[in-house]
N, C-alpha and C positions, 0 to 999 in steps of 0.2 A: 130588532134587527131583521133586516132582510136580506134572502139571498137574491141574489142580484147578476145577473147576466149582462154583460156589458158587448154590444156590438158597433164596432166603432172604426172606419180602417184607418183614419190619421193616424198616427202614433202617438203627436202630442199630446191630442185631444184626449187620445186613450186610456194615457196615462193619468191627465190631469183630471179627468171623472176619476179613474181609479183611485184615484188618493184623497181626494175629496170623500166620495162614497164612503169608503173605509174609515175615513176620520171619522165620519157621523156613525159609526158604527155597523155600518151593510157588509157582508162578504160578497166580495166582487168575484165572480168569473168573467174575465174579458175576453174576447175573441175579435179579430181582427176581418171576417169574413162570416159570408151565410154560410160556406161551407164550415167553419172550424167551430160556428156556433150550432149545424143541426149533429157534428160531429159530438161535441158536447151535451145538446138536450139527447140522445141516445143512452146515453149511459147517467145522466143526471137530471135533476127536477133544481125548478128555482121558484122563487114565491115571485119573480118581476124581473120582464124582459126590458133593459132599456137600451132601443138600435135608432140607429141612422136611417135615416130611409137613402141616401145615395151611396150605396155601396161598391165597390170594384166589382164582384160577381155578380151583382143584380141589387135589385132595390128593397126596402127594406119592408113596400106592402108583400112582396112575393115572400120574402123569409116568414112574414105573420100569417100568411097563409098556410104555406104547410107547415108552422107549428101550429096554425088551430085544425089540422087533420087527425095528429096528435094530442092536444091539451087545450081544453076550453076555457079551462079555469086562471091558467097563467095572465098576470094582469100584464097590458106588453104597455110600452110607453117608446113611443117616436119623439125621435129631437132631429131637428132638419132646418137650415138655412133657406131652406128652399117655401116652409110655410110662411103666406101674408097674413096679412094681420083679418082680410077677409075671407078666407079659406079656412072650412071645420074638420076638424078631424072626428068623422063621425063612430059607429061602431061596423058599419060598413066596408069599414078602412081595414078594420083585424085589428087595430088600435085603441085601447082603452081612453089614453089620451095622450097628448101629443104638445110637446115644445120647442118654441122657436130658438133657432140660435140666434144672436147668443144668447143663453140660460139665463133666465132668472132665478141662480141659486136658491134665492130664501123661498120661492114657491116651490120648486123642486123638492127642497130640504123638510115644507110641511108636507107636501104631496108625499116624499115615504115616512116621515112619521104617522100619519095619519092610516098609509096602510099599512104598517108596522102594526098599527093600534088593532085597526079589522085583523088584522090575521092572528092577532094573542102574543103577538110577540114584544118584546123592551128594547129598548137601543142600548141601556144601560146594562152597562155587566152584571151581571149576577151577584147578588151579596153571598157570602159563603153560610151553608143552611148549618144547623146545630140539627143533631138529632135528639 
C-alpha cells in the first residue's frame, strides 16, 4: 500500500480517485488545492504525489516544483486532460510520470502496485503474526 496524496480540485473527480485508490488498498490524503496540499506535505510525508496539473491556484508543474525544493525522492504523478497523446512528460517537468484523462485505470492500478512492490510495501492486509 501506498500513501498517497491526492490533488485534485473537481470534487467529483476527487472523490472518485478517492475511493477507487482506497479500494486497491492506498491511504489517500486528498486536497483540493496547491495551497491545502503544501499545507499538508509540512507536517506529513507520503510515498506518491498524484495532482492535476490545471489547478484553481496555479498549475500543478508549479506545486511539483516547490515540493522538489523540499523532497526529491517523492515519486509525483500528473493526470491532466490537457496532455496529447504527442506531448512527454519528461523528468524535467517535476513529474515522474504522467496520465491522460480520462485514466486508464488498469495501467494506473499496475503503475502503484508496482511501486507499492519498489517501496517493500503489500496492498494486502496484513495476516495476523503468532509469536
Amino acid at each position: 500500500m501506498c500513501s498517497i496524496l491526492l490533488v485534485e480540485d473537481h470534487l467529483d473527480t476527487r472523490q472518485a480517485f478517492t475511493s477507487l485508490l482506497e479500494s486497491w488498498g492506498h491511504e489517500v490524503f486528498a486536497r483540493d488545492s496547491i495551497t491545502g496540499a503544501l499545507a499538508f506535505l509540512n507536517g506529513n510525508e507520503v510515498d506518491v504525489i498524484l495532482s492535476d496539473i490545471g489547478l484553481q491556484d496555479g498549475d500543478g508543474y508549479e506545486f511539483i516544483s516547490q515540493v522538489r525544493r523540499n523532497n526529491s525522492s517523492v515519486i509525483a504523478i500528473a493526470v491532466s486532460a490537457y496532455f496529447t497523446p504527442d506531448q512527454r512528460c519528461g523528468h524535467d517537468s517535476g513529474f515522474d510520470m504522467c496520465f491522460s484523462k480520462p485514466v486508464n485505470l488498469r495501467e494506473l492500478e499496475f503503475t502503484l502496485e508496482r511501486l507499492s512492490a519498489q517501496l517493500g510495501k503489500s496492498l494486502l492486509p496484513a495476516a495476523g503474526s503468532e509469536s
